[in-house]
LUMPA-307814 format. One record per residue: x, y, z of N, C-alpha, C in turn; residue in one letter. Coordinates in steps of 0.001 Angstrom, whole numbers, plus 500000, padded with zeros to 6 digits. Example, Ala and Ser with C-alpha at 12.3 -4.5 7.8 and 13.67 -1.06 7.14 Angstrom:
2
513190494310507800512300495500507800513200496700507800a/512850497750507080513670498940507140512900500030507870s/
//
This chain:
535
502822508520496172502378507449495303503527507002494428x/503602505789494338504972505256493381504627505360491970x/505647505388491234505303504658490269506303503771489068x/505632502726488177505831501441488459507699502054488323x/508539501059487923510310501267487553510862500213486801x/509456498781487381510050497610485952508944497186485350x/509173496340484202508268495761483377506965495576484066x/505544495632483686504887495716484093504189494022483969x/503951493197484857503986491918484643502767491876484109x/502299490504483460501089490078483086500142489451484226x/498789489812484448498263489064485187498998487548485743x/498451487343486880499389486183487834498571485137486896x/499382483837486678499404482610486419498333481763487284x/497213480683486161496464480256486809497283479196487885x/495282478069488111495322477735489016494914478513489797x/517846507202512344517777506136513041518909505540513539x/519593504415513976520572503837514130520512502117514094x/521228501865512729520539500349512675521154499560513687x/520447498351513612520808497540514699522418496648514462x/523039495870514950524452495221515079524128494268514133x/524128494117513102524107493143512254525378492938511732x/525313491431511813526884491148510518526337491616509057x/527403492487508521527688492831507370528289491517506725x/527397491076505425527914490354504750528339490682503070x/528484490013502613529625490348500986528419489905500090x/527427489968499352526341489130498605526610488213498257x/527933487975497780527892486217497150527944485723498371x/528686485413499795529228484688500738527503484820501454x/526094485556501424525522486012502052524715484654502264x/524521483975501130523084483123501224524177481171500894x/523577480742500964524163479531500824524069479071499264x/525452478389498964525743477991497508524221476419497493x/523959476827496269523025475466496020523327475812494363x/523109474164494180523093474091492665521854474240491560x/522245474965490890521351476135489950519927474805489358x/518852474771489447518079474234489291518252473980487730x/517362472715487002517529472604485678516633473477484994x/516532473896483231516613475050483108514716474457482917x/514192475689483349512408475790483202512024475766481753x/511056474832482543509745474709481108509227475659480605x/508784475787478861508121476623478892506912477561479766x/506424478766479906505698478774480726504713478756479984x/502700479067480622502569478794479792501338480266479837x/500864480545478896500144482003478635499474482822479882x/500187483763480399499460483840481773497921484692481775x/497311484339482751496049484449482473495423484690484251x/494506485232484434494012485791485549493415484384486763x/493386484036487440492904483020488160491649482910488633x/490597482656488301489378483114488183488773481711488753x/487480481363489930486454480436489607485340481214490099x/484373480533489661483042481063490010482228479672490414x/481111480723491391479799480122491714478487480540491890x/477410479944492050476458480127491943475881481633492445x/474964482411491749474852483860492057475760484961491938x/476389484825490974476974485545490940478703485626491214x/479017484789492169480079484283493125481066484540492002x/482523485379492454483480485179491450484435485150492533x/485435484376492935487190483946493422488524484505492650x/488999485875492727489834485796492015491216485782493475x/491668484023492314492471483831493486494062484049493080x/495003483689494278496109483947493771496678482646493309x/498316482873492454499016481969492671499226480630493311x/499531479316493401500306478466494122501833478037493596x/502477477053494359503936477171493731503538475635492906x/502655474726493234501767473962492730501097473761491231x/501335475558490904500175475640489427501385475569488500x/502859475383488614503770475001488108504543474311488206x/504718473612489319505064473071490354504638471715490716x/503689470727489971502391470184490626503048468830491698x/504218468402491438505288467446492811505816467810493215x/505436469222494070505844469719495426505073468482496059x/506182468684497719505711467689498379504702468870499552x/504055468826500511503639469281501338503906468598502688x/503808469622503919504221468893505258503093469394506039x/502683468793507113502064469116508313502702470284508976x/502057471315508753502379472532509505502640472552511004x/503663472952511145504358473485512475503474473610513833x/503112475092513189501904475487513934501439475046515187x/500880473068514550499943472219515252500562471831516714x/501900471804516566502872472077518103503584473069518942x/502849474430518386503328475331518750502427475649520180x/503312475532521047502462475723522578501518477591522437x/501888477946521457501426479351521819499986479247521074x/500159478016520155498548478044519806497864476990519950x/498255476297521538497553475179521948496108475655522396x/495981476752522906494364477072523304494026477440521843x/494361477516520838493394477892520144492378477158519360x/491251477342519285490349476370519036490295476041517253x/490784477018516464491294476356515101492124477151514758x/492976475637514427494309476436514618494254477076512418x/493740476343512044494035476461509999493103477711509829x/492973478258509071491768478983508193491181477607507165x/490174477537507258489686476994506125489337476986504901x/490198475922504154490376476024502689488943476765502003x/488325477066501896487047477374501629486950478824502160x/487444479272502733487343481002503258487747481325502456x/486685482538501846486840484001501071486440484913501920x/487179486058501430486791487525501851485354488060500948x/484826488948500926484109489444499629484464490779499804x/484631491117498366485089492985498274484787493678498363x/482814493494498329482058494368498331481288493671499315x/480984494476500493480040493695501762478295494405501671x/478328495309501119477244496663501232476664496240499937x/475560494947500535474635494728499065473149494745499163x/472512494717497999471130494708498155470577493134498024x/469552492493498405468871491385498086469160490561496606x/468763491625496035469158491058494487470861491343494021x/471380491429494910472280492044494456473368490330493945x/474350490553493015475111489047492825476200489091494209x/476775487990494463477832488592495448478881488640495300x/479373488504494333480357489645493310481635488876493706x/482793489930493663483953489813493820484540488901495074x/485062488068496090486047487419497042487378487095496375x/488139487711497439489510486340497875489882486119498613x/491484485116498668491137483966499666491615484655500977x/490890483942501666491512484748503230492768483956503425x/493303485231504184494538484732504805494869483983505939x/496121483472506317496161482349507743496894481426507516x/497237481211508901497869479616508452497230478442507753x/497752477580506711497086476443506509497777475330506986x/496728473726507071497093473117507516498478471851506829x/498361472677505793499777472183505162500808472841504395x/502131472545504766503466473740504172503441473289503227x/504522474435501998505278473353501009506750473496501469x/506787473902502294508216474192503057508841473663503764x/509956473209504492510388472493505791511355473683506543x/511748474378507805512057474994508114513514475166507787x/514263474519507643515925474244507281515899473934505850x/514992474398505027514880474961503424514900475753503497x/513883476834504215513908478425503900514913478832503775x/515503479596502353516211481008502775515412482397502355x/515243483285503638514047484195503047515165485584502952x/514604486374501847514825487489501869513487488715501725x/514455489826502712513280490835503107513795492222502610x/512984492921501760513551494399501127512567495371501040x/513309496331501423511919497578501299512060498604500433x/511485499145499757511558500093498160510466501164498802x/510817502250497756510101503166497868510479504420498462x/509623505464498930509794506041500140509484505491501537x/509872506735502569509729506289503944508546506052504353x/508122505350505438506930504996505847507081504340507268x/505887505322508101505758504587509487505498503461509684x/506445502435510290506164501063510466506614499768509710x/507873500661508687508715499843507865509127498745508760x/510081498989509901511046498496510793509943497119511259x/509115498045511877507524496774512102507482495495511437x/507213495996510450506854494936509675508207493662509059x/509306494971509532510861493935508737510780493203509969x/510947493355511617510555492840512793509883491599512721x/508654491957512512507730490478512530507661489851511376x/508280490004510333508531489405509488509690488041509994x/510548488368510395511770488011511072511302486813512808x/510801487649513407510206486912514447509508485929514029x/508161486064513437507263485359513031507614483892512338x/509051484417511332509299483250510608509706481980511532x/510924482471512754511890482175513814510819481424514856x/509891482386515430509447481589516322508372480765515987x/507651481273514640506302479764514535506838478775513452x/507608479571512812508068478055512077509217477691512061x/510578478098513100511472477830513103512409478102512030x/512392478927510962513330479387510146514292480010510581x/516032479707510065516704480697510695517342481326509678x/517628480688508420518248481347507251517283482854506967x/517499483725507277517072484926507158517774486202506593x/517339487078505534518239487865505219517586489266504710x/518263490089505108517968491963504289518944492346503393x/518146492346502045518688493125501350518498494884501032x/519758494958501276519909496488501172520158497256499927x/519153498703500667519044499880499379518082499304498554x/516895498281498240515963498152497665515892497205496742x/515287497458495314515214496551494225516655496070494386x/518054497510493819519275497229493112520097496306494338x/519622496432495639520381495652496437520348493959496433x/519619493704495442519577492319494909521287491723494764x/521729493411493534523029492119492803523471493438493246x/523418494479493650524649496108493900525231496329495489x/524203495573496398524974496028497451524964494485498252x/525526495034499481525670493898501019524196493700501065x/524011492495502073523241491926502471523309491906504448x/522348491729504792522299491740506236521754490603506744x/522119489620507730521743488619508156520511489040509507x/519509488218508907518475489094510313518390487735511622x/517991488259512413517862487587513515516760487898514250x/515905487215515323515165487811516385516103489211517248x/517048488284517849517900489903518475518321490625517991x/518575490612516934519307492039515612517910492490515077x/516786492226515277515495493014514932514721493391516281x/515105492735517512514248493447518737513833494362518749x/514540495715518629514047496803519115513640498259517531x/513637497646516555514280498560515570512538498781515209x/511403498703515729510061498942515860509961500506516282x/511216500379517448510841501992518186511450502713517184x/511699502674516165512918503783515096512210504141514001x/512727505019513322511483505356511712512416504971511216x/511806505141509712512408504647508777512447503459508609x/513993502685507560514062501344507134515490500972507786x/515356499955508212516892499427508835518244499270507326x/516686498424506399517998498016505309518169499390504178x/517395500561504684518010501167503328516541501027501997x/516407502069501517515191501731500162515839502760499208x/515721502572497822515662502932496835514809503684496334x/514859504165495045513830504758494056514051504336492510x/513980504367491750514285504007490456514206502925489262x/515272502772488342514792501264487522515584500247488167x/515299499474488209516099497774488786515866496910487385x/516657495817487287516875494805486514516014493512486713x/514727493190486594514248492171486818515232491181486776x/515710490731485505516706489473485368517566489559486221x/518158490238486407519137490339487600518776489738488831x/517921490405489457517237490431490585516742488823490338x/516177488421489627516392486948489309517526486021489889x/518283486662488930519630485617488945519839485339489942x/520290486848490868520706487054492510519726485665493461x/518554485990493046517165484595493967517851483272493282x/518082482730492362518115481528491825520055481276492512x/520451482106492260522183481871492546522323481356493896x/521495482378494661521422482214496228521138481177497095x/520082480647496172518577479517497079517868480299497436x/517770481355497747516186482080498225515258481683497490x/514041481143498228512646480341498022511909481221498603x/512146482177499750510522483205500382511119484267499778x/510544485522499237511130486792499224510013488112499634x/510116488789500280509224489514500938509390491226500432x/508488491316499683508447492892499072507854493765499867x/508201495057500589507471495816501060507650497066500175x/506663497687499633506480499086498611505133499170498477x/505374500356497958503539500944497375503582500202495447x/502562500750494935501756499899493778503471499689493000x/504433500957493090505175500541492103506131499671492074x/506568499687493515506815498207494436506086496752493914x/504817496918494185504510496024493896504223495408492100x/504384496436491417504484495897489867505601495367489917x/506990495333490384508207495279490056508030493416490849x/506957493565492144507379492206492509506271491498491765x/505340491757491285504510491264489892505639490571489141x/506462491382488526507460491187487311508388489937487656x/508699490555488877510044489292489068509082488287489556x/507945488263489891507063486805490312506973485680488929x/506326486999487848506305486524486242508055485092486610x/508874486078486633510541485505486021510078484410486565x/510212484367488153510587483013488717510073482135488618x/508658482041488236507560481198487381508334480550485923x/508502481275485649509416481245484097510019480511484128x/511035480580485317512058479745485311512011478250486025x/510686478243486770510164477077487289511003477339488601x/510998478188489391511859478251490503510977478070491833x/510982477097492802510497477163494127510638478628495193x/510279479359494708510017480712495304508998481148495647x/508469481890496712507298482413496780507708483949497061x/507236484789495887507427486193496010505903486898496970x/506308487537497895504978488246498545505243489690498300x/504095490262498478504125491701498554503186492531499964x/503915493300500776503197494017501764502960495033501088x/502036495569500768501809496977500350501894498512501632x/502571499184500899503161500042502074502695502016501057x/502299502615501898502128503877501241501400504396502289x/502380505813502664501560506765503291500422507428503291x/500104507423502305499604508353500998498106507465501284x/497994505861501590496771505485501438496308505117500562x/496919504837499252496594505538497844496689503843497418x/496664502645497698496418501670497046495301501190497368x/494306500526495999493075500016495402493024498998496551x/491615498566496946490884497400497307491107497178498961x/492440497578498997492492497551500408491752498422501738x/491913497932502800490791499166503842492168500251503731x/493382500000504269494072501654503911495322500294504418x/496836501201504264498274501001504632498531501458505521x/499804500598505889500010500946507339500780502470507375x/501295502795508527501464503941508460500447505181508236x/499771505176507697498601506075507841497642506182509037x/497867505409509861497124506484510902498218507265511886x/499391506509511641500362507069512668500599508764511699x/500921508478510300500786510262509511499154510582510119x/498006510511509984497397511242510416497678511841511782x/498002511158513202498100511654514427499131512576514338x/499925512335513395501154513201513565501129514627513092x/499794514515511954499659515829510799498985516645512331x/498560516131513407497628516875514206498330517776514944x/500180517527515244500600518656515715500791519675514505x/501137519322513793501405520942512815500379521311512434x/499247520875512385497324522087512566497255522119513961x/497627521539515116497307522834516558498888523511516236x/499773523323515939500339524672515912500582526146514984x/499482525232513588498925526592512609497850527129513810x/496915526190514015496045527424514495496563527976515933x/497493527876516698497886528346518027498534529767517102x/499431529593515807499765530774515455498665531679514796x/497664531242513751496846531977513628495607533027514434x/495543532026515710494465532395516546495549533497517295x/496575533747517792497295534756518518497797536157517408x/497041535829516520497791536876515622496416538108514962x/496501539104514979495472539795513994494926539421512416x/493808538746512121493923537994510985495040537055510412x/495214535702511176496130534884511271495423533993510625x/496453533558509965496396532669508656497088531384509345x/496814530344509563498091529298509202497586528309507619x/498793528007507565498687526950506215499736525980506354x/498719524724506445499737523591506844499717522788505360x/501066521983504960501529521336503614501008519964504280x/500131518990503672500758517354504594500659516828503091x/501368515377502841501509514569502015500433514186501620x/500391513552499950498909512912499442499052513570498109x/500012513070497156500583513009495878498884513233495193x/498519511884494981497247512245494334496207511654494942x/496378511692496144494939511202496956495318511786498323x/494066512326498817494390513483499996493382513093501217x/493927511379501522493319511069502626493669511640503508x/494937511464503821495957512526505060495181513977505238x/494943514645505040494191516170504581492700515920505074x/492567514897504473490458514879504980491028514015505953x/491354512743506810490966512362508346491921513587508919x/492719513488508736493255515224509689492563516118510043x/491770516727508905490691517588509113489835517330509922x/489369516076509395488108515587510403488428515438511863x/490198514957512268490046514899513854490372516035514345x/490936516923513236491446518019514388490143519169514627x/489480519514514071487976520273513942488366521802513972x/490017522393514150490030523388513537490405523926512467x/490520523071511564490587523337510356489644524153509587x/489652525420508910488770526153508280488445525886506544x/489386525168506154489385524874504539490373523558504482x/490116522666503305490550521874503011491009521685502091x/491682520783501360492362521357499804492785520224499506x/492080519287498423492294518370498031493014517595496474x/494047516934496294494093516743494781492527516478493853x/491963515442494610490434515191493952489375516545493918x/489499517320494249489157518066494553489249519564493700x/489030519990492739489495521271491700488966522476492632x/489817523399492594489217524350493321490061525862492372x/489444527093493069489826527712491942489939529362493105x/490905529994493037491284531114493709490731532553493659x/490357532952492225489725534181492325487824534249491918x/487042535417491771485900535545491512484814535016492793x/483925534938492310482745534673493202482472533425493843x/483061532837495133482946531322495235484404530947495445x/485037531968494860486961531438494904487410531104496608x/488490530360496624489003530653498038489348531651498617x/489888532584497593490393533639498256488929534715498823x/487737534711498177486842535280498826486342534695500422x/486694533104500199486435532647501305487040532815502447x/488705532890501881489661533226503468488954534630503775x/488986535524502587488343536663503352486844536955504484x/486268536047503835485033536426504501485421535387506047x/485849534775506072486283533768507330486980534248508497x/488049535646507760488828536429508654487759537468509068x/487214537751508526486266538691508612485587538178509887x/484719537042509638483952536267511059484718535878511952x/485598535520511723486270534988513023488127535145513604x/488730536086513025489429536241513091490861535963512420x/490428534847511816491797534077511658491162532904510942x/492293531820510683491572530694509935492960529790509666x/492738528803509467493869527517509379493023526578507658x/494188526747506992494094525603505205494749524617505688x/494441523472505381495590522557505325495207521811503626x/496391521568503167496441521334501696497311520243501290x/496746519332500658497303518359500524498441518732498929x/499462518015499157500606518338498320500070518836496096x/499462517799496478498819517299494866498007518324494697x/497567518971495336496202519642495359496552520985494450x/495643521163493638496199522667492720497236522111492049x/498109521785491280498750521516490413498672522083489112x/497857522046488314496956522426487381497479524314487523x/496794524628488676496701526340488787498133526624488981x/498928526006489570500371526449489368501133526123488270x/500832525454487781501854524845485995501527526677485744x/499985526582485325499551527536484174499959529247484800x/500193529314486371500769530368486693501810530650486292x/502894529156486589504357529813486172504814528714485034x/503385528903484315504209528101482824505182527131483084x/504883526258484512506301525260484273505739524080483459x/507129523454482687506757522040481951506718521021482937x/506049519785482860505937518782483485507881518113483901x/507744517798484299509278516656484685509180515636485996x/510006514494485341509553513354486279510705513069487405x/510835512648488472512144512073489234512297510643488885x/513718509987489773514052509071489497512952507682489532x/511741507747490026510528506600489893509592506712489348x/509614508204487901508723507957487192507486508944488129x/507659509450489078506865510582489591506640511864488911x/505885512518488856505290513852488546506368514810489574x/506980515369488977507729516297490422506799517289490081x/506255517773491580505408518224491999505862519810492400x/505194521081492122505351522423492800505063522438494419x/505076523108495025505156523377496541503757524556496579x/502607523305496504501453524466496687500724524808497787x/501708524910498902501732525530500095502581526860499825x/503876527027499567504266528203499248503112529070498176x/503029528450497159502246528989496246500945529726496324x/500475529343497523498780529314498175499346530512499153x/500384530421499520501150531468500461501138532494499952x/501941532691498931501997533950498323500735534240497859x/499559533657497095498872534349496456497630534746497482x/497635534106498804497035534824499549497784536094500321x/498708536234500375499556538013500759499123538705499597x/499732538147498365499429539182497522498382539542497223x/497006538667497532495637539363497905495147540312498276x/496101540049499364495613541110500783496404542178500815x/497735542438499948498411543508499614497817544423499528x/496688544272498087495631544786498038494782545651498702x/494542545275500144493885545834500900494598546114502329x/494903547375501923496178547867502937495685548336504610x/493710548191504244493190548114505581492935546512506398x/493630545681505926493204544670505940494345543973505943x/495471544405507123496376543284507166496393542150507714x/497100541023507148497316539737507914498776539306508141x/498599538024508746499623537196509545499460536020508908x/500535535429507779500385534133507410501566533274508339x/501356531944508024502527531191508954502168529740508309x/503306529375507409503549528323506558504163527120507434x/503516525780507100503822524921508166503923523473507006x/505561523022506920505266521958506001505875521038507318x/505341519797507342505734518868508343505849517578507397x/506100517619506375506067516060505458506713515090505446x/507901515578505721509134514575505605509222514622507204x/508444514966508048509191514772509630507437513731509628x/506631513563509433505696512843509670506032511300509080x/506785511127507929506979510209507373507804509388507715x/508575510126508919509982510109509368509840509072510803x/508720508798511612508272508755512636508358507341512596x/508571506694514159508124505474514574506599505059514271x/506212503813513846504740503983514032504167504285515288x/502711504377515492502208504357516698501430503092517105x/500959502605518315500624501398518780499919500795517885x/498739501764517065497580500816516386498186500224515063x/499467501180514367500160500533513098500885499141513813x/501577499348514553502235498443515449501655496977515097x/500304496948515566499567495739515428499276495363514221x/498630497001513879498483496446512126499477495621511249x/500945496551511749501755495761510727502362494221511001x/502199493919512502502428492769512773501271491173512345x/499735492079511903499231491240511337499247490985509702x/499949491838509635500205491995507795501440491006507205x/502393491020509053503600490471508789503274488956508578x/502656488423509883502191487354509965501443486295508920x/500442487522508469499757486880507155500253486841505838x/501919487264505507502253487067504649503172485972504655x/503805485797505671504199484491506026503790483114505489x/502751483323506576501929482285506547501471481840505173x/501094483176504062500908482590502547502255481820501654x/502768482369502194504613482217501462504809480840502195x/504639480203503676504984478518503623503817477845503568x/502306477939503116501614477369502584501653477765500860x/502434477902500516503095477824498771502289478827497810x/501479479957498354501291480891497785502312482062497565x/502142482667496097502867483225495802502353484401494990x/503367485519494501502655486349493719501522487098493963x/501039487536495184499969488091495809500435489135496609x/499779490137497337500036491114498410498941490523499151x/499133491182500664498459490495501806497917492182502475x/496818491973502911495759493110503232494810493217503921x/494122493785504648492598493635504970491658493948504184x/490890493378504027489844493753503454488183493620503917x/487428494787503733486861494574504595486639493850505924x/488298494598506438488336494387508423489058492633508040x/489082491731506978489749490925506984490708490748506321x/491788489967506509493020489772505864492930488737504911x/493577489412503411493131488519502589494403488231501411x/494537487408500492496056487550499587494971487897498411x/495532488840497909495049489501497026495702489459495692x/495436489396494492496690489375493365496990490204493208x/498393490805492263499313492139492118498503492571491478x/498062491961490336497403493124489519496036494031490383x/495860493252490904494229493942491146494383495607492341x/496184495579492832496160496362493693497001497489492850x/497246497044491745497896498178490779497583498475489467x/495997498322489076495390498601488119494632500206488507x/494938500793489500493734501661490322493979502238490901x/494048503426491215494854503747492574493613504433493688x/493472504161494670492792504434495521492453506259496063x/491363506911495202491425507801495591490110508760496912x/490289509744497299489229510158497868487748510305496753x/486943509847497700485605509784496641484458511489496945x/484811512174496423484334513295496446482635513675496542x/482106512896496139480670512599495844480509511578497050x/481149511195497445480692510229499290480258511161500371x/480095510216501444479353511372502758480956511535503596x/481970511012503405482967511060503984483492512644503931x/483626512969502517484012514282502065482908515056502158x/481563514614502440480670515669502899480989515963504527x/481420515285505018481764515491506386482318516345506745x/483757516320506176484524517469505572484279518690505975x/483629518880505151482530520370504490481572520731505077x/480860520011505847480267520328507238481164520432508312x/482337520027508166483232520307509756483830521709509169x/484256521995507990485160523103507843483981524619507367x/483254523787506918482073524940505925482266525627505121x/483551525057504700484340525517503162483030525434501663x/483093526388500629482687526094499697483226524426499215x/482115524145498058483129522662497637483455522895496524x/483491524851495540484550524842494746483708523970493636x/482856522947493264482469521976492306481850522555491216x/482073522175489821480948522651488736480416521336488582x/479245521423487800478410520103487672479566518879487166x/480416519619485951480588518830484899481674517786485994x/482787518763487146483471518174488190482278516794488849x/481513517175489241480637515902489989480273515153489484x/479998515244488001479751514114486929481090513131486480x/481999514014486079483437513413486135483936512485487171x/483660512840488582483894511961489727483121510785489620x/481909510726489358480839510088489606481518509045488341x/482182508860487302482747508254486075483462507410486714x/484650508172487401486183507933487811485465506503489163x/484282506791489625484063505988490553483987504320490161x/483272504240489451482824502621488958483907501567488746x/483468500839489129483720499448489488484239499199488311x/485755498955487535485504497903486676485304496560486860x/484665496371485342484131494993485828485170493854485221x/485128492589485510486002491924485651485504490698483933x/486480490874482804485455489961481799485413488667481922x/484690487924481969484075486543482681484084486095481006x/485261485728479968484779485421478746485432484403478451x/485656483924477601486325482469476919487165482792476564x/488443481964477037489553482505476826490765483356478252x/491563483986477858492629484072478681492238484094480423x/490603484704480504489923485342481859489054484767482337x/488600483313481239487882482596481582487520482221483072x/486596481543483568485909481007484871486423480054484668x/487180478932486168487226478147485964486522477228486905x/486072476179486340484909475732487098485052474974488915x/485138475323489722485980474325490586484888473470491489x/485685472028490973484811470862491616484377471360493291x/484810471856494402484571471589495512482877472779495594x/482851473583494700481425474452494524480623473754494003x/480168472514493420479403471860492491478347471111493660x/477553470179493225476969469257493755476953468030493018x/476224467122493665476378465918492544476169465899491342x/475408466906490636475091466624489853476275467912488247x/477208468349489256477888469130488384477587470461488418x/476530471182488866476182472373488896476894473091490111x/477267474164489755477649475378490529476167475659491956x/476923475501493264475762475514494066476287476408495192x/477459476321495450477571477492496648478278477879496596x/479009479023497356480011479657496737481579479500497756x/481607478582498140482879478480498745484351478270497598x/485420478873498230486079478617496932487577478800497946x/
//
C-alpha cells in the first residue's frame, strides 16, 4: 500500500531487459513550445457533484473545458477507423453512468454513479498536438509493461499520435533523469517481462517542478500509473496545471498488488499475484505433508489488506489457517493459534499458515518492544511475521519434547511481484489502457479509470484515496475462508463491532456551498424539475 509523498490535493475542480529505445537528454526530449500566458486565478475547488431525481447523485470528473471553456473540439478519429467499422456504436453515450452500489432494495435511493468510460464522439485534441507522457511510481506490479504497451499502441493506432514519451525512475524523473521516446516497436514485446521498462521510484517529488518540466515541454496527456499514493501526487499536480490554466489532461491508472484501492472491483496484477501465491502453498504443503508433523508457513504480500491471503486460500483448499491484517488474532491460551496448530497436527498430520505480511503487527512491536519507523514513502516498515510466527511456533513445541515438528518457511513476495502478468491481467490492463486514453482526448482530466461494478468508469482522485479498500471480515467472503480452512476466527465481540464501524459508507454532504448539487439541465423536464437520472 503506498503512501501519499506530495501535497495532498483538494477535491477536483467543478463542472528484465528494456527494450532499444533512444535515450534522450530531458530538455532535447519533448518539443520547444512557447510557455503559455500566465493563468487566471483559479477558482475555490470544490467536488463536482449533480443530482437527480430519487436519490440520483453524479460525482463527476474534471473537463479541460471547466477552465478552459474555448477549447475547440474535433470529430473523433475513431469514426474512420476500419477496426471499428462493424461496430454498431461506435461513442459511449453522453448520459452513461456507472452506479457504485448495484445491490439495492425497492426503496432504496440510487445513490452514488460515474461517468462511464469510452470513446466520445468529440476530441479536444488533434493528433499532431499530442505530446503524451507515461510514468510509473511506486512498487512493482504485474502488468506495469501492459499497460505502458497499450498505452502507447492505443494512442498510435486509434488516434494516430506519435509524439510519445517515458519518463524515467518515477515522480523525480520529471526534471532528474532521461526520458525515453516510446513507439509501437520499442513497446512490442515488453508485456512478456515484469516489472517497469521506465524505472519507478519511492519517495517525495516536487509538484512545481514536475509542473514546470509539463509546461516547458508541451506535454498536454500525462499518464500516472501508482497505487492511492501515486495517485494523490497526480491529484496534486492535476490541482497545479489547472492553476496554471494549462491544456493538460493528467490521468491516473491505479496500480497495487495489494488490491487495496477504494471503489474499484480490484487492480491489475492481482490475479496474476494470486496464481502465483499458489506455487509457494503446493510447495508448503508438499513439504509439510512429507514430513512428521510438518508445518509449512507461507509469507504473501497485503500491507494492510490481505486479499492475496484469502483468494489464495480459497483456490488452493490446502490451506489449514489464514492470517489476516483485518483480522486480530492472538497466539497463546484457549482459542489461540498455537492451540490450534496443535490440535490440527494432532488430526492430521501436518498443516500449511499462510499469512499475510500486515497481519500481527501489533503482537510483534509489543514482543520485541520495537518503535514504529517509516521508509522512504511514508510506509510503516513492517516486521517479518512469517519469521516471527516461525519461531514462536518451534519454541512452542520445544516444549514438548514428545512432540516434534518440521517447520519450512516460504516467503515468495518479491518473486510474485516480480512476474509477467498472466492472460486475464493482460486484457484487464489493456482495457484500463484504452479507457484512459480515450478520457484524456475527449478532455477529461484529473480522474483514475477503473471498473466498476464489471464497468469501466473515470472516477475522481479523491474518491479512490480517501479509503483504502480493505477485507470485510463480517462478509460471507471471509466466512468462506473459515469454512475452507476451519480455522478459529480468533474474534471478540468488541473486534466484530469495530469492523462492522470501519464498514459504512461515508456519506457524501449534499449542502450549500463548496459540495453543493449542481443542478444539470439535461435531467430536468419542461418544467425544471429533476426527472431522471441520466447525467
Amino acid at each position: 500500500m503506498e503512501t501519499a509523498t506530495v501535497v495532498v490535493a483538494p477535491a477536483p475542480v467543478a463542472i528484465a531487459q528494456p527494450p532499444q529505445h533512444k535515450l534522450m537528454e530531458l530538455k532535447p526530449s519533448f518539443p520547444a513550445v512557447a510557455k503559455p500566458s500566465p493563468a487566471r486565478k483559479a477558482k475555490p475547488a470544490k467536488k463536482k457533484l449533480a443530482g437527480g431525481c430519487g436519490g440520483y447523485v453524479l460525482e463527476d470528473v474534471p473537463h479541460l473545458t471547466d477552465y478552459l471553456p474555448e477549447l475547440k473540439s474535433y470529430p473523433n478519429p475513431l469514426q474512420d477507423h476500419p477496426a471499428y467499422s462493424v461496430v454498431k456504436q461506435y461513442f459511449v453515450n453522453p448520459d452513461d453512468t456507472v452506479a457504485k452500489k448495484i445491490v439495492v432494495h425497492k426503496s432504496s435511493a440510487r445513490g452514488t454513479h460515474f461517468r462511464r468510460a469510452g470513446p466520445r464522439q468529440r476530441v479536444y485534441f488533434q493528433p499532431d498536438e499530442v505530446t503524451a507522457a507515461i510514468v510509473t511510481c511506486g512498487g512493482l506490479c504485474p502488468g506495469l509493461n501492459t499497460v505502458i504497451r497499450e498505452l502507447v499502441c492505443g494512442l498510435h493506432d486509434m488516434y494516430g499520435v506519435t509524439s510519445i514519451y517515458g519518463i524515467e525512475g518515477g515522480y523525480k524523473g520529471f526534471y532528474a533523469r532521461n526520458t525515453v521516446e516510446l513507439t509501437p516497436r520499442s513497446v512490442n514485446d515488453i508485456h512478456k517481462r515484469g516489472g517497469t521498462v521506465l524505472g519507478t521510484s519511492r519517495g517525495g517529488q516536487d509538484t512545481a517542478k514536475i509542473v514546470d518540466s509539463i509546461q516547458d515541454r508541451g506535454v498536454n496527456q500525462v499518464y500516472i500509473i501508482g497505487g492511492d499514493g501515486t495517485q494523490k501526487g497526480a491529484a496534486s499536480i492535476h490541482e497545479e496545471v489547472q492553476r496554471r490554466g494549462l491544456k493538460c489532461a493528467v490521468v491516473g491508472v491505479p496500480k497495487t498488488i495489494d488490491n487495496d484501492i477504494a471503489v474499484i472491483d480490484k487492480s491489475f496484477g492481482f490475479d496474476t499475484a494470486v496464481e502465483e501465491a499458489q506455487r509457494a502453498i503446493n510447495a508448503a504443503h508438499v513439504e509439510a505433508e512429507s514430513a512428521e508433523n510438518g508445518i509449512g508457513v507461507v509469507k504473501l504480500m497485503g500491507r494492510n489488506s490481505g486479499f492475496i491471503a484469502m483468494y489464495a486460500t480459497l483456490a488452493s483448499r490446502d490451506v489449514d489457517c489464514c492470517l489476516i491484517p483485518e483480522s486480530p488474532f492472538y497466539l497463546e491460551g484457549k482459542g489461540g493459534l498455537l492451540e490450534f496448530v496443535e490440535k490440527r497436527l494432532r488430526d492430521n498430520g501436518h498443516m500449511v499458515i499462510v499469512v499475510a505480511e500486515g497481519a500481527g503487527q501489533d503482537l510483534i512491536a509489543k514482543s520485541m518492544n520495537f518503535a514504529d519507523t517509516h521508509d522512504a514513502s511514508g510506509n510503516k516498515v513492517l516486521l517479518d511475521v512469517g519469521l516471527w510466527l516461525s519461531h514462536k511456533i518451534k519454541e512452542h513445541f520445544k516444549k514438548k519434547p514428545s512432540f516434534p515438528i518440521t517447520l519450512k518457511y516460504i516467503d515468495p513476495t518479491y518473486m510474485i511481484r516480480a512476474v509477467p502478468s498472466n492472460a486475464s491481467d493482460n486484457v484487464y490492463c489493456t482495457l484500463l489502457a484504452h479507457s484512459a486514453l480515450h478520457g484524456a482526448m475527449a478532455g477529461y482530466t484529473g480522474f483514475t479509470v477503473a471498473p466498476v461494478n464489471g464497468r469501466h468508469a473515470y472516477i475522481p482522485f479523491y474518491r479512490i484515496t480517501e479509503k483504502q479498500n480493505k477485507v470485510v471480515i463480517t462478509d460471507r467472503m471471509w466466512a468462506r475462508v473459515l469454512c475452507s480452512t476451519n480455522q478459529p476466527c480468533f474474534l471478540t465481540h468488541e473486534d466484530v463491532e469495530g469492523a462492522g464501524l470501519d464498514e459504512e459508507e461515508p456519506q457524501i454532504p449534499l449542502v450549500e456551498g463548496e459540495n453543493a448539487l449542481v443542478r444539470n439541465p439535461s435531467m430536468c423536464n419542461g418544467n425544471g424539475h429533476l426527472c431522471n437520472g441520466a447525467a
